[in-house]
C-alpha positions in Angstrom: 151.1 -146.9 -4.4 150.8 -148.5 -0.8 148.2 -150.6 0.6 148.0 -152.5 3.8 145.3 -154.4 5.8 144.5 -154.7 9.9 142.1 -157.0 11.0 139.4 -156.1 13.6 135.8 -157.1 14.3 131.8 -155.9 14.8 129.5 -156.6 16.8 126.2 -158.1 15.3 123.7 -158.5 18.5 126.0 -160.8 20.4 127.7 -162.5 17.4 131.1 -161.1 16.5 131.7 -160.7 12.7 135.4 -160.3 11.5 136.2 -157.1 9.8 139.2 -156.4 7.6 140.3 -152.7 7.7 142.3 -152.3 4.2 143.6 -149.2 2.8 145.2 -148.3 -0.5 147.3 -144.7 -0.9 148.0 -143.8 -4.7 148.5 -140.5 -6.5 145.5 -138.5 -7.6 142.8 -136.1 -6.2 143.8 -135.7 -2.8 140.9 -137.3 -0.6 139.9 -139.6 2.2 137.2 -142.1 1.1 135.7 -144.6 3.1 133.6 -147.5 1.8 132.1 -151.1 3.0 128.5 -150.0 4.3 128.8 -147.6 7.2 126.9 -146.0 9.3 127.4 -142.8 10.2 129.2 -142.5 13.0 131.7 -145.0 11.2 131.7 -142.2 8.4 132.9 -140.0 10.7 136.1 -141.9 11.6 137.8 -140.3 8.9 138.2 -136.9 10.6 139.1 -138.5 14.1 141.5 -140.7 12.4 143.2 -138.2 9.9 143.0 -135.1 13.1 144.0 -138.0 15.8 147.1 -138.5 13.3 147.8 -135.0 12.5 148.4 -134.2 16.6 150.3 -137.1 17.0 153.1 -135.8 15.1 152.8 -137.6 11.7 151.8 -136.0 8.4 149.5 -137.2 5.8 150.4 -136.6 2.8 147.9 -135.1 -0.1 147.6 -138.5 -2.2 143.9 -140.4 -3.0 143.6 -142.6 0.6 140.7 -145.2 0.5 139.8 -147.2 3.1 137.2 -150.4 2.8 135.8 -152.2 5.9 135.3 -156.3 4.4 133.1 -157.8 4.1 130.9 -155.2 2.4 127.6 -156.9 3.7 128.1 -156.2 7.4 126.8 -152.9 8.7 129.7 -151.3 10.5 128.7 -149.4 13.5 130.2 -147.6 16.3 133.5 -146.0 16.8 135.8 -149.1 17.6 136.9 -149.4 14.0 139.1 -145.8 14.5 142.6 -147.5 16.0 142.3 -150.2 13.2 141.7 -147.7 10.4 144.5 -145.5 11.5 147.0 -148.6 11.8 146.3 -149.8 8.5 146.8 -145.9 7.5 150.0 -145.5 9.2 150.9 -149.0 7.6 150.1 -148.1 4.1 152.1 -145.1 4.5 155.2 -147.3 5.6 155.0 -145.3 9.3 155.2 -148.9 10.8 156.0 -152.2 9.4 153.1 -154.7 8.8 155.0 -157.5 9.7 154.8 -156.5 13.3 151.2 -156.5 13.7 150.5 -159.7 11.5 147.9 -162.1 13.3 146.5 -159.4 14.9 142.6 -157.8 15.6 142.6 -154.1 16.7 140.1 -152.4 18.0 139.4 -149.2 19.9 137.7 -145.7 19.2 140.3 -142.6 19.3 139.9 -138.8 20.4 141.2 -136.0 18.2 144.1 -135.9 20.3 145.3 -139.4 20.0 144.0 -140.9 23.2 142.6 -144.5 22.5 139.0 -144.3 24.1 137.4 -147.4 25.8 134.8 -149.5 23.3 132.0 -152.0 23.9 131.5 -155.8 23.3 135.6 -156.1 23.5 135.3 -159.5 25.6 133.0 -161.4 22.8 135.7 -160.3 20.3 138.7 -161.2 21.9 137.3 -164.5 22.6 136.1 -165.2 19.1 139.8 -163.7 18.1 141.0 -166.5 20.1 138.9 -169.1 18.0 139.8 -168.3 15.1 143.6 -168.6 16.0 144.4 -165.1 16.4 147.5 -164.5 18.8 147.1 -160.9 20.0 144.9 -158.6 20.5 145.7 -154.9 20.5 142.6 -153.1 22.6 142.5 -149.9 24.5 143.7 -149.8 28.0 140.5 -149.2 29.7 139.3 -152.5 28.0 142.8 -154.7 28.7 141.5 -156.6 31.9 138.1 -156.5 30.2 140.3 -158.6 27.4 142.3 -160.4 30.0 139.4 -162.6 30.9 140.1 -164.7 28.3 143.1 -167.3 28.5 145.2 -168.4 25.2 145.5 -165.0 23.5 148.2 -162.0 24.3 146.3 -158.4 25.4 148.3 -155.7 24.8 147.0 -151.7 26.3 147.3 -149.0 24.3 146.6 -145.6 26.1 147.8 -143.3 22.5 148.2 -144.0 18.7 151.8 -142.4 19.2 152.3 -145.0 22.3 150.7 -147.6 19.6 153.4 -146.4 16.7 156.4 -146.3 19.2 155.5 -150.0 20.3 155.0 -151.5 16.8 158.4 -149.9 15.3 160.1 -151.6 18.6 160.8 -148.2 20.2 158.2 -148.5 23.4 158.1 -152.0 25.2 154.2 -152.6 26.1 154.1 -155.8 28.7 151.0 -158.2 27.5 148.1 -158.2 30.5 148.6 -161.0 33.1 145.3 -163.4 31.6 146.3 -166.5 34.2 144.9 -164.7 37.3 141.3 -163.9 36.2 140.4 -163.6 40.0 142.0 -160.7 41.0 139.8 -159.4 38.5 136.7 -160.4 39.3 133.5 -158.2 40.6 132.7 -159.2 43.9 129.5 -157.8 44.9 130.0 -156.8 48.3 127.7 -154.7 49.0 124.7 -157.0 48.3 122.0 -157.9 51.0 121.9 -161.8 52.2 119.2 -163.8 52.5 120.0 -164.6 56.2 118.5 -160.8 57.4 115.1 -161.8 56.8 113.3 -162.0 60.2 110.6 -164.5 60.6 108.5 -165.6 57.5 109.6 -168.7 58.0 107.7 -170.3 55.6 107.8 -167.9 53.0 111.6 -168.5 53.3 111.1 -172.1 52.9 109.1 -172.2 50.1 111.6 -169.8 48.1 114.5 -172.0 49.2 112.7 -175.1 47.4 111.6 -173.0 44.6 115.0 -171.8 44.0 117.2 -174.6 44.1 114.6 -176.6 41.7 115.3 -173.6 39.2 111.5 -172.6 39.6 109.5 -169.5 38.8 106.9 -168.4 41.5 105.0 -165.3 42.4 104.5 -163.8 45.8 101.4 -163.1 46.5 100.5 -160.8 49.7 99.4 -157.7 50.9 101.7 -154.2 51.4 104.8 -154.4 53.7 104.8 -158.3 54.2 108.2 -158.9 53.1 107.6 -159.9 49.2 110.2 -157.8 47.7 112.6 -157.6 50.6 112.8 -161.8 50.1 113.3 -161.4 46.3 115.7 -159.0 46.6 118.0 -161.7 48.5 117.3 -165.1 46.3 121.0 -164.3 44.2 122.8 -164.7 47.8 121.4 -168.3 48.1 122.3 -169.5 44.3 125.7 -171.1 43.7 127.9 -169.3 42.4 128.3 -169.4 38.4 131.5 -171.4 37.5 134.2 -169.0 35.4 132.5 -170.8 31.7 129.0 -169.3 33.1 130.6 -165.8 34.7 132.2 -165.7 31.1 129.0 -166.2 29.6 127.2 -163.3 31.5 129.8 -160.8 31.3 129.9 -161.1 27.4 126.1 -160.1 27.9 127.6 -157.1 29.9 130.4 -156.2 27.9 128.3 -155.9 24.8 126.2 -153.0 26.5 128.8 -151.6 28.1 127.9 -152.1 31.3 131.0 -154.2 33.0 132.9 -152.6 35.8 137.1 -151.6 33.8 138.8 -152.3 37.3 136.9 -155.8 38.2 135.5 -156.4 34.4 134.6 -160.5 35.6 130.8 -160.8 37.0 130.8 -164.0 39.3 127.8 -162.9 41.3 124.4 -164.5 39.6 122.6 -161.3 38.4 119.7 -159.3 39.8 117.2 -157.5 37.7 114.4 -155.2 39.1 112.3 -154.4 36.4 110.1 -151.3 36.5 105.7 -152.2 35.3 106.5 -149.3 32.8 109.0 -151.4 30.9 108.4 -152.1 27.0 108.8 -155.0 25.3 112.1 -154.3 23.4 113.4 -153.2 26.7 112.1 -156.5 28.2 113.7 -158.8 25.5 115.5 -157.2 23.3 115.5 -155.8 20.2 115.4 -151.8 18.6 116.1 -151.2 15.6 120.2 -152.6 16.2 119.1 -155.5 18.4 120.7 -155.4 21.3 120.0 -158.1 24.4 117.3 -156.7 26.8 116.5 -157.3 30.6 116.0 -160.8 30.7 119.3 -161.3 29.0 120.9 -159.0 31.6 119.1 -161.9 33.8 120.6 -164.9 32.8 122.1 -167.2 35.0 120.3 -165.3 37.9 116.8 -163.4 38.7 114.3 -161.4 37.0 112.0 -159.6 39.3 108.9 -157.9 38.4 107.1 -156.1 41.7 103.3 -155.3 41.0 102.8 -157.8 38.4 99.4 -157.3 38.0 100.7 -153.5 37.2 102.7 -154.8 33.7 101.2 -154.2 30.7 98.8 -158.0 29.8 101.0 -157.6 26.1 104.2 -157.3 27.8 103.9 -160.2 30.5 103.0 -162.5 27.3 105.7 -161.8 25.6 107.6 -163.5 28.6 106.1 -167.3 28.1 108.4 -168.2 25.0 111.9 -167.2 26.4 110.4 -169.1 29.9 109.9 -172.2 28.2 112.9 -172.2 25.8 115.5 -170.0 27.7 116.5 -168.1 24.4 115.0 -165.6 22.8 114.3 -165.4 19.4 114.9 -161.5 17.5 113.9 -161.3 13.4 114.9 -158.3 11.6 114.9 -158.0 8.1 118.7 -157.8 8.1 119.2 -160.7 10.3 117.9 -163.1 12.9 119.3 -162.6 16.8 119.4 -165.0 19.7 119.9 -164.0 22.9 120.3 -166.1 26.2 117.8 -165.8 29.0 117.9 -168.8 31.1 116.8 -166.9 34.3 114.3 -167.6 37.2 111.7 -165.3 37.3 110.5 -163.6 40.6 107.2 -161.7 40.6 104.8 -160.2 43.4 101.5 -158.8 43.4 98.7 -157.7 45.8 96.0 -159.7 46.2 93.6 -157.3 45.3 93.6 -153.4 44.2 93.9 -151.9 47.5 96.4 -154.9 48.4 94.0 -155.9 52.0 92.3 -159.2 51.0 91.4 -161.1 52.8 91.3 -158.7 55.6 87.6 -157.7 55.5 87.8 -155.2 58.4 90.3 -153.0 55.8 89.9 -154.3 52.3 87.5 -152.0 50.3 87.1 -153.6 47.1 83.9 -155.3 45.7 84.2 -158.9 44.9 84.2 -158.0 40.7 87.4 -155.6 41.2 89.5 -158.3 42.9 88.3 -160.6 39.7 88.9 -157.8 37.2 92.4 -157.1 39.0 93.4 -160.8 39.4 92.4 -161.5 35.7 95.0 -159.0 34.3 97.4 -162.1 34.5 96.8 -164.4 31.8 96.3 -168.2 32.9 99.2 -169.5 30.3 101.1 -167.1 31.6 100.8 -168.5 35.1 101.3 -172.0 34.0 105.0 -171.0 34.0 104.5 -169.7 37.9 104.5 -171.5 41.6 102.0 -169.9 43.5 103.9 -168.8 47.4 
């Protein structure tokens, strides 16, 4: 009888839970249980792990192999809990020593073949590995610079489970990520508009320049082809720059949906979101049924923009005036509660009237009582939170 544990971590909104991977071979029936409330595609592991092993040259043998993900009242999702399962497999088995990956948190999702697949949220984990006093982290390549970004903990690549084995029974030498230069990593943003191609609107330009350095909302109010979203568009290239605690900060929002960039994983641009007037409200703030961080999340530290305000949805704008006042936003499920950042600044623009020509009599086509009716689809608490430009 063998039995071994790995230790690697979920994802619980943005909240990283620690996960222990144990698993205990002894004689019996042969089969390959899993337990420790799964979903399904953790469930599924078991044939990627035992297949992923088979094709990379190590047998299994026919003996009762059960495998429990601790603490059983975490729901386990996703696939990054494969590399851990099939290390504390291997381990169990005595295919690598245990001493070798002591004080360690694995992670990564592997193909039938044995290729280590990338995984999401591994920036949040390696840094919460690094609190609680974790030295290494084994991830898959595709995520190491991802890992990199934070300083104080060893990031070690794996491209292979048989590249993994070979390294841990001293036969491969795998050289840690460099984690002290977290600027050649970094996502520039070069191709992003500036602020100084506007032409004329001088005052316009003004009045966003004071809004936006006092960390004000406003709405830009003006008919068709005046320059409204061309202006907003440019605001993120006359913030300051985020310090590398704040870039941190919003690429953890990133990395969590799976949306940094593998070669330059560190965000130090402020971020822009467009939002469409079709948008939901999960979609706005957050939440499904896994919460996951929405669009003003994927705003914070930079700008939300919402073109054709007056086209939004009256329910979805309101939703809006509790994350504007408290810059968090507040999920409750019956599983759990879920905060999520969204200290943004929000940029909005809207006709003036349905047709978008008022005050311009000679064009404008609208009656008095549709301009009202148009106007009134904005809620007055709602602009409370607004600077009129």
């Amino acid at each position: 009888m063998s039995f071994s544990t790995v230790m690697s971590a979920a994802i619980e909104g943005l909240h990283v839970e620690p996960v222990c991977v144990e698993a205990d071979i002894s004689n019996g029936l042969p089969v390959f249980h899993m337990v420790g409330y799964l979903s399904s595609e953790v469930k599924e592991a078991s044939e990627r792990v035992r297949t992923a092993i088979h094709n990379s040259g190590i047998l299994i043998p026919a003996k009762k192999i059960i495998i429990n993900l601790a603490p059983a009242t975490v729901r386990k999702r996703g696939a990054a809990f494969d590399l851990p399962i099939a290390l504390a497999l291997l381990s169990a088995l005595g295919e690598v020593p245990a001493e070798n990956f002591r004080n360690t948190v694995v992670i990564g999702e592997m193909s039938l073949d044995g290729r280590v697949r990338e995984v999401k949220g591994v920036l949040p984990i390696v840094g919460e590995a690094k609190k609680m006093g974790y030295d290494r982290c084994i991830l898959p390549k595709g995520n190491a610079l991802e890992g990199a970004l934070t300083e104080g903990i060893q990031i070690i690549g794996v491209e292979s489970l048989r590249q993994m084995v070979d390294y841990l029974r001293g036969e491969e030498k795998l050289f840690p990520e460099n984690n002290s230069e977290w600027e050649k990593y970094t996502n520039r943003h070069t191709d992003m508009v500036d602020f100084s191609d506007i032409q004329g609107q001088e005052s316009v330009k003004r009045a966003v320049e004071v809004a936006v350095s006092g960390g004000h909302n406003f709405l830009l109010i003006g008919p068709p082809g005046s320059g409204k979203s061309m202006i907003a568009r440019r605001i993120p290239t006359i913030l300051p720059l985020p310090a590398h605690a704040e870039s941190l900060e919003i690429t953890k929002i990133y990395s969590v949906l799976g949306l940094v960039d593998q070669k330059h994983p560190l965000i130090t641009g402020r971020p822009f979101r467009s939002v469409h007037h079709t948008v939901t409200k999960s979609a706005l703030i957050g939440g499904g049924v896994i919460p996951a961080p929405g669009e003003i999340s994927l705003a914070h530290g930079g700008v939300l923009f919402l073109d054709e305000l007056a086209e939004f949805k009256k329910s979805v704008l309101e939703v809006l005036r509790q994350p504007l006042e408290e810059r968090k936003i507040h999920i409750n499920r019956a599983h759990g509660s879920y905060v999520f950042p969204s200290n943004f600044i929000l940029a909005a623009a809207m006709n003036p009237c349905p047709c978008g020509n008022f005050p311009n009599f000679s064009k404008c086509s609208c009656t008095p009582w549709q301009i009202q009716q148009y106007l009134a689809r904005i809620s007055q608490p709602f602009l409370d939170n607004m600077d009129y430009i």
